[in-house]
C-alpha positions as CSV (number, residue, x, y, z in Angstrom):
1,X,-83.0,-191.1,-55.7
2,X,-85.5,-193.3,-55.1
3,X,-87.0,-197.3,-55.5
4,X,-90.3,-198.4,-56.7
5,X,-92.2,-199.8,-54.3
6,X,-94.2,-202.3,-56.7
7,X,-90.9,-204.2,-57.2
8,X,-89.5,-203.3,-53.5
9,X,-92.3,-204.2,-51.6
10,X,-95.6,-205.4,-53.0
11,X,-94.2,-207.8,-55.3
12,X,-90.6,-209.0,-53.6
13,X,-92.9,-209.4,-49.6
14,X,-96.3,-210.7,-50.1
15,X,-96.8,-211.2,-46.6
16,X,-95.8,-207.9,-45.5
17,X,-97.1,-206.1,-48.1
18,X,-100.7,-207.6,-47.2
19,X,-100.4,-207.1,-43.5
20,X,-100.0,-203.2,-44.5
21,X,-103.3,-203.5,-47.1
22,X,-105.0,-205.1,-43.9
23,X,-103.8,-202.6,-41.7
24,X,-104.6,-198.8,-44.1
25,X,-106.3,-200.4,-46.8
26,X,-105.8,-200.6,-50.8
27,X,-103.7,-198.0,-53.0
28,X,-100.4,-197.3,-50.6
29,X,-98.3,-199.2,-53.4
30,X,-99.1,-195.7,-55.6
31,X,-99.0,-193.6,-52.7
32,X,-96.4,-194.1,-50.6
33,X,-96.6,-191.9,-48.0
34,X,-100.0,-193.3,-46.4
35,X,-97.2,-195.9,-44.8
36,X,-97.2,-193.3,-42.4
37,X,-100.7,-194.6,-41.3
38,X,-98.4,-197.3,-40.4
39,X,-97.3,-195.6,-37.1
40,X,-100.3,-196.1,-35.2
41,X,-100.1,-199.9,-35.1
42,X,-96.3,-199.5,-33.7
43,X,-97.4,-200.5,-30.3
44,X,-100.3,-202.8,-31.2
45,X,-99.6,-205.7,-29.9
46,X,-101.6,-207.8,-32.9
47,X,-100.4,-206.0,-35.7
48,X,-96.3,-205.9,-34.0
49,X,-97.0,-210.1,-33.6
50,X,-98.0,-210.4,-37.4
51,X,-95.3,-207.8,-38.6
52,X,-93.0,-210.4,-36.5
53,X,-94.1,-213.4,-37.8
54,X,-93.9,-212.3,-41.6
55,X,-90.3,-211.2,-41.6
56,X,-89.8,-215.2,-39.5
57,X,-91.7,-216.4,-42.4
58,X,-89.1,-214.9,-44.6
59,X,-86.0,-215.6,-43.1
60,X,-87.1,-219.0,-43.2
61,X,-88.1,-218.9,-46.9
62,X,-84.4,-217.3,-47.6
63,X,-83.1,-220.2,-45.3
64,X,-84.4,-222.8,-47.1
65,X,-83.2,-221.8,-50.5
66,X,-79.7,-221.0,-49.5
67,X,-80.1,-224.7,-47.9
68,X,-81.1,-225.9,-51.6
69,X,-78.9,-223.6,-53.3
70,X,-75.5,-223.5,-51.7
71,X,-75.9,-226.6,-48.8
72,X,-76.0,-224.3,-46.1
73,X,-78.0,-224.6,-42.6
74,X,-79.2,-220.9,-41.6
75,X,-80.9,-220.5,-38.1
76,X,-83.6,-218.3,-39.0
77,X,-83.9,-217.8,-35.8
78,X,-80.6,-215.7,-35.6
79,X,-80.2,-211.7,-36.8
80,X,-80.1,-211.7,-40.5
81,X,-77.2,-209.3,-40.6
82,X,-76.8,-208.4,-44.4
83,X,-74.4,-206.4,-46.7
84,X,-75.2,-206.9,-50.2
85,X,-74.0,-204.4,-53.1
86,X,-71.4,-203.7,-55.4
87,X,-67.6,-205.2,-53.9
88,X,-65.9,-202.1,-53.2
89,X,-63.4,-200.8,-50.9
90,X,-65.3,-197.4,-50.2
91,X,-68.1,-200.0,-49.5
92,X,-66.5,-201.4,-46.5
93,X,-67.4,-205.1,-46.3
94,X,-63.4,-205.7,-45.1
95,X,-65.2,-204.1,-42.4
96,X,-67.8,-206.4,-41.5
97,X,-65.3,-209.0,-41.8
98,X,-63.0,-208.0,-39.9
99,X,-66.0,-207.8,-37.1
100,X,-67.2,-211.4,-37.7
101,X,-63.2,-212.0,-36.6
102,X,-63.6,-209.9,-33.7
103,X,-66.8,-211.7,-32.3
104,X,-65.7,-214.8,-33.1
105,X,-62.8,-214.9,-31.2
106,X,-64.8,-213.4,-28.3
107,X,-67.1,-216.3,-28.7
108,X,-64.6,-218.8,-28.8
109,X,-62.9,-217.4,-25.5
110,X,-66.7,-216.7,-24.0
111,X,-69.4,-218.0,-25.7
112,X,-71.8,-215.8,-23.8
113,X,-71.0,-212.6,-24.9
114,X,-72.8,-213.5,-28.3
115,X,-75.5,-211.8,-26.8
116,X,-77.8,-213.2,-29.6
117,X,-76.7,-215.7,-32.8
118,X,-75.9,-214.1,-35.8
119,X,-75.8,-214.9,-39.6
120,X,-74.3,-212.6,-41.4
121,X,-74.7,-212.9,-45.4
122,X,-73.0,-211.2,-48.1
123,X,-73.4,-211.0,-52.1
124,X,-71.5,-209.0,-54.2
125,X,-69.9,-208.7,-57.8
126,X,-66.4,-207.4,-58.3
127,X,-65.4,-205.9,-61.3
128,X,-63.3,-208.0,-63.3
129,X,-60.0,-206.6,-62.7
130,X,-60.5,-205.5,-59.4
131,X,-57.8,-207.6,-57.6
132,X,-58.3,-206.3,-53.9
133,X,-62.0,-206.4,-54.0
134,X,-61.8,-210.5,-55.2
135,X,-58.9,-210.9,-52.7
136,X,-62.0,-209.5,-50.2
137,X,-64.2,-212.0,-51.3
138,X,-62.0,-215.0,-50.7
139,X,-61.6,-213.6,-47.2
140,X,-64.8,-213.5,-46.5
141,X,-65.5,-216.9,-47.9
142,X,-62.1,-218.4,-46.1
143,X,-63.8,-216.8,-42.9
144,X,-67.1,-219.0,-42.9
145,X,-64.9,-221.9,-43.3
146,X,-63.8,-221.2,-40.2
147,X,-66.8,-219.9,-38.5
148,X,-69.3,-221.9,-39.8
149,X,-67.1,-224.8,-38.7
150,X,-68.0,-223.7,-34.8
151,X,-71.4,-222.1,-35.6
152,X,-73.1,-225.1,-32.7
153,X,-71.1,-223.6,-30.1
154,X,-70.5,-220.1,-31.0
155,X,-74.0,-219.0,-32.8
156,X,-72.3,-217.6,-36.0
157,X,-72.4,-218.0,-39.2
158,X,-71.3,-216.5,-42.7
159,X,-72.2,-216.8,-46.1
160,X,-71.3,-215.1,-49.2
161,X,-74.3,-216.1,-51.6
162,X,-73.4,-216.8,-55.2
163,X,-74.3,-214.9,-58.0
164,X,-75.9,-211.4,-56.2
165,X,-78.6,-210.3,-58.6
166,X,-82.0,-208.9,-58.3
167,X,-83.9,-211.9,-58.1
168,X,-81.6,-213.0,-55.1
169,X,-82.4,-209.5,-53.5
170,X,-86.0,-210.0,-53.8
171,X,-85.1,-213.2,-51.3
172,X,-83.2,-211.2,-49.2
173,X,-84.4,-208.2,-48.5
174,X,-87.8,-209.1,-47.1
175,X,-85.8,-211.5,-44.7
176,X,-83.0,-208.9,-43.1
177,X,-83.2,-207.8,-39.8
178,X,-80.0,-205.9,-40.5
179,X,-79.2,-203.8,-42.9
180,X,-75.1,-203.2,-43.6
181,X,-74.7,-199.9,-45.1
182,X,-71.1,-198.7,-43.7
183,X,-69.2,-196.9,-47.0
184,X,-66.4,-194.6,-45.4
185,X,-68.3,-190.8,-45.5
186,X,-68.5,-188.9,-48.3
187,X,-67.5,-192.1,-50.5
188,X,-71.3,-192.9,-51.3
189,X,-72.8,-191.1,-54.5
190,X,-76.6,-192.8,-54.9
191,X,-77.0,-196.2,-53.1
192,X,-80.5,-197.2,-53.0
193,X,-80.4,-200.4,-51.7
194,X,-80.4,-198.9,-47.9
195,X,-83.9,-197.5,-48.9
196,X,-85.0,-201.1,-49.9
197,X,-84.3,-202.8,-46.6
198,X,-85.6,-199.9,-44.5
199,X,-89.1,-200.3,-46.7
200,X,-89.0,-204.0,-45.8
201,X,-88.2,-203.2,-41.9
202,X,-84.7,-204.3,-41.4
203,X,-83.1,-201.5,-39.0
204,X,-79.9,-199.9,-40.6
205,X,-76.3,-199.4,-39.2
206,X,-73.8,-197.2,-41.2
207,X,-72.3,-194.3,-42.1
208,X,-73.4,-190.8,-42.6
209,X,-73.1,-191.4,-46.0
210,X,-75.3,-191.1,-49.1
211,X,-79.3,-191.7,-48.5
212,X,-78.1,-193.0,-45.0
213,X,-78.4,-189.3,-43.9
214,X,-82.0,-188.8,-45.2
215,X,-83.3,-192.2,-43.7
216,X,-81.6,-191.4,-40.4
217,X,-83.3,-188.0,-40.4
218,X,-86.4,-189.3,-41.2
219,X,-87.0,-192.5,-38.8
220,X,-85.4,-191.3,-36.0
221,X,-81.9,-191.5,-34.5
222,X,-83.4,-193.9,-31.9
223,X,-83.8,-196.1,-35.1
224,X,-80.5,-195.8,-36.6
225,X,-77.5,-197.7,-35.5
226,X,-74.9,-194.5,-36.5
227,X,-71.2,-195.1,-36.2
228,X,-68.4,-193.6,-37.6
229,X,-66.6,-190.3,-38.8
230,X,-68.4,-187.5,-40.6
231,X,-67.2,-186.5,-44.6
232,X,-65.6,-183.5,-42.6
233,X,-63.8,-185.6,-39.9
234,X,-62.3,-188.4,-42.8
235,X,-61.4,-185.7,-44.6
236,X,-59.4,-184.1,-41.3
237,X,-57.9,-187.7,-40.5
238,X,-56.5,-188.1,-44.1
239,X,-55.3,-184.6,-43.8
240,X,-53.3,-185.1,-40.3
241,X,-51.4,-188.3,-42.1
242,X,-53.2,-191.1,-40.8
243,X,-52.5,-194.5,-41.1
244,X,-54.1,-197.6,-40.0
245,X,-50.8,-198.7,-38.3
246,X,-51.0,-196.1,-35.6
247,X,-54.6,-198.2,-34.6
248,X,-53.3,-201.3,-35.1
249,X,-50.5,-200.2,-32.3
250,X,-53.1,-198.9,-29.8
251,X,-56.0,-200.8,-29.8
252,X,-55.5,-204.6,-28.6
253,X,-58.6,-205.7,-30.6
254,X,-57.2,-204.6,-33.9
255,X,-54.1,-206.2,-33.6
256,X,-55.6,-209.4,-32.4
257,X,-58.0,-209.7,-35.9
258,X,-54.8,-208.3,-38.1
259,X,-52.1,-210.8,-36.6
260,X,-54.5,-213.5,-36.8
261,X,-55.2,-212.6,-40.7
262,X,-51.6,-212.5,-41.4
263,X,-50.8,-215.7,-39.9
264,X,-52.9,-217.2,-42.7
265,X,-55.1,-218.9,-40.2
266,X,-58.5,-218.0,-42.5
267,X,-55.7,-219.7,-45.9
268,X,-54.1,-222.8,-44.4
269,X,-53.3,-223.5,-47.9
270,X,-51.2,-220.3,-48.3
271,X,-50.3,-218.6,-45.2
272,X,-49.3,-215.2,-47.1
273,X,-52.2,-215.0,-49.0
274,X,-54.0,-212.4,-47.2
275,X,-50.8,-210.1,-46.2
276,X,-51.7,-207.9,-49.1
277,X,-54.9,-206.9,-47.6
278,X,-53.1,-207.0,-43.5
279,X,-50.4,-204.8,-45.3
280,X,-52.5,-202.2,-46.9
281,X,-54.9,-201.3,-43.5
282,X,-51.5,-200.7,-41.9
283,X,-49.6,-198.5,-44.8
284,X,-52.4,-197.0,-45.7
285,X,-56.3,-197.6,-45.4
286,X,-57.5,-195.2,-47.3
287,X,-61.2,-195.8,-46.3
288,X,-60.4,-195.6,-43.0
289,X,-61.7,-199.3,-41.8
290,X,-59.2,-199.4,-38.7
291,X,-59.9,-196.0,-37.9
292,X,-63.9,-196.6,-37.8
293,X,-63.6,-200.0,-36.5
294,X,-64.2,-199.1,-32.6
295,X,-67.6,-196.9,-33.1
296,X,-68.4,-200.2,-35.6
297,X,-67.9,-202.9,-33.0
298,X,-69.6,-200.7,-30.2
299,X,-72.8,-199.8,-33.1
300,X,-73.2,-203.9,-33.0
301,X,-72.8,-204.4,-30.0
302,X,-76.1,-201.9,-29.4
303,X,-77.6,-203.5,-32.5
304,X,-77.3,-206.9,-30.1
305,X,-78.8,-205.7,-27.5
306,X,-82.1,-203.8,-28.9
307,X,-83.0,-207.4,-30.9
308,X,-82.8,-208.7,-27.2
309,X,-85.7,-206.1,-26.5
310,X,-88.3,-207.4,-29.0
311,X,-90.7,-204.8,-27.8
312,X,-87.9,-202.1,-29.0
313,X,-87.0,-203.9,-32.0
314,X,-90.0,-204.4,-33.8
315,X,-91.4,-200.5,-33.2
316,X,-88.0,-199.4,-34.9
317,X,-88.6,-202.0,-37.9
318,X,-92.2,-200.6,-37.9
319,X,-91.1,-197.1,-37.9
320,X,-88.8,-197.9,-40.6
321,X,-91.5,-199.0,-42.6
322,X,-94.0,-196.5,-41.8
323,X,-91.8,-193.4,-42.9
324,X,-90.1,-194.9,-46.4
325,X,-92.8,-193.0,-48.5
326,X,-90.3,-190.6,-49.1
327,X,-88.2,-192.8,-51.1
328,X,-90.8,-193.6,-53.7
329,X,-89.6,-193.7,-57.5
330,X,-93.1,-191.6,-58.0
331,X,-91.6,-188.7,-56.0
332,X,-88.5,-188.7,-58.0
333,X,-90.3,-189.0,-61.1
334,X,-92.7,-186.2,-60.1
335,X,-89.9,-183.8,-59.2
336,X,-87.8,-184.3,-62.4
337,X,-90.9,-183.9,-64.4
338,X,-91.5,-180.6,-62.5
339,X,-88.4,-178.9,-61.7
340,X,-86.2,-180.8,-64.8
341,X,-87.8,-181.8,-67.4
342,X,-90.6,-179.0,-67.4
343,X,-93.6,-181.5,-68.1
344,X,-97.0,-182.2,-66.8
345,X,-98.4,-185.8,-65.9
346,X,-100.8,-187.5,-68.3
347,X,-103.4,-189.9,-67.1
348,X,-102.8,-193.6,-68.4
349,X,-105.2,-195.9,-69.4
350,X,-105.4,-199.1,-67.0
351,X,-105.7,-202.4,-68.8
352,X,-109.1,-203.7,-69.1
């Protein structure tokens, strides 16, 4: 329903959240919707170079401690691509991986058609007994083996950072330039971690799903990277009796990443150890991952190409900043009083 932006934004990005002080003045961090004031400056040439250099600043802050913490090199000067949430199959992050495989084995054929590097990090708990969503995370982690093994000559990288928990996301969401939010339609019930990195001006790509339809309305669909089928058109799919084999026979890229995962070439030390996963995309996918991974690959492609246009890049991040007042906690708060809870505000004391 909504974040507070004390936490989200004042406390978790110093450096941003000062530039906007300098920029409208004092008191936005209890009124959230004077970032709107924030619009003006999106084609100021100053206040777009310091809006630049603090998210740098950051990415090289969260470089540094993933160097410290998990022996990593991160070049901060690549697209911080990020998915971090909950490990869930609704949640796609099989998804993303399946991507990374797909550009990487463009890279390796072509190096120049990385159109610009790319680090893409993950973090994510699973529940305990959630087999397929650990099997997800080995992938993932058996993929930056591979990746990260090439990252001089192909520009990508992967991490999966251990131990996801806020005060990791207070690292990571000031530094994203990219903000994975890509749940299969209709799937999503109250996400709010999409309103977080939009706050901190990292441009979103996902779904029509959950509070990604509100932000898309609101900033613009010139600052949205939108892919993928609607809650009506999943549900149509399912109905016809899709499955992920009839893709996987028709599109050349599909079947390139899926043969490649069966082979166990991301598990040299057990070949069949991903087949479980290969087998249920083609029996089944119920989230519809084959199915939405065209429109996917194409939405990256475009998110590629706008960080290649700085000038384009940074007005969207700004614009993403500058209409997030909506998302406030103290909205939420004041709208439950009024229309739930049938209260009335009381002032409070501040400390002395």
């Amino acid at each position: 329903n909504g974040v507070t932006p004390r936490r989200w934004l004042l406390a978790c990005n110093p450096r941003l959240a000062s530039l906007i002080t300098e920029a409208i003045g004092e008191g936005w961090a209890k009124d959230l919707d004077r970032l709107q004031q924030l619009e003006k400056f999106a084609d100021d040439a100053s206040f777009v170079a310091k809006f630049k250099d603090a998210k740098q600043a950051n990415k090289v802050d969260l470089a540094n401690h993933l160097r410290d913490v998990m022996w990593t090199s991160l070049d901060a000067g690549a697209i911080f691509d990020v998915q971090v949430k909950r490990l869930h199959e609704y949640k796609r992050q099989l998804l993303n991986a399946l991507h990374i495989i797909h550009l990487w084995t463009k890279a390796r054929q072509d190096p120049k058609s990385i159109i610009h590097p790319r680090a893409f990090l993950f973090g994510a708990k699973a529940a305990p007994g959630y087999r397929t969503a650990k099997m997800i995370i080995r992938l993932i982690t058996g993929i930056g083996e591979v990746v990260n093994s090439e990252a001089e000559q192909t520009g990508l990288r992967v991490s999966f950072i251990p131990n996801y928990r806020v005060s990791l996301a207070e690292r990571i969401i000031p530094a994203a330039d990219v903000s994975e939010q890509i749940s299969t339609a209709g799937m999503e019930a109250s996400g709010t971690g999409n309103m977080k990195f939009a706050m901190n001006g990292a441009l979103t790509i996902g779904t029509l799903d959950g509070a990604n339809i509100e932000i898309r309305d609101l900033v613009g669909a010139e600052n949205f990277f939108l892919f993928g089928q609607t809650t009506e058109e999943v549900a149509k799919t399912k109905a016809s009796g899709y499955r992920g084999r009839q893709i996987y026979e028709t599109n050349p890229a599909v079947k390139e990443v899926l043969d490649l995962l069966s082979s166990g070439f991301f598990s040299p030390e057990d070949r069949t150890l991903f087949r479980p996963l290969v087998d249920s995309l083609l029996n089944e996918d119920p989230y519809l991952v084959l199915a939405d991974f065209d429109g996917y690959v194409k939405a990256q492609e475009d998110v590629a190409r706008k960080y290649n246009d700085p000038k384009a890049w940074w007005r969207s991040a700004i614009i993403n900043v500058a209409r997030m007042g909506f998302f406030s906690s103290d909205r939420t708060i004041r709208e439950y009083a009024k229309d739930i809870w049938g209260i009335e505000s009381v002032p409070a004391a501040a400390d002395e």
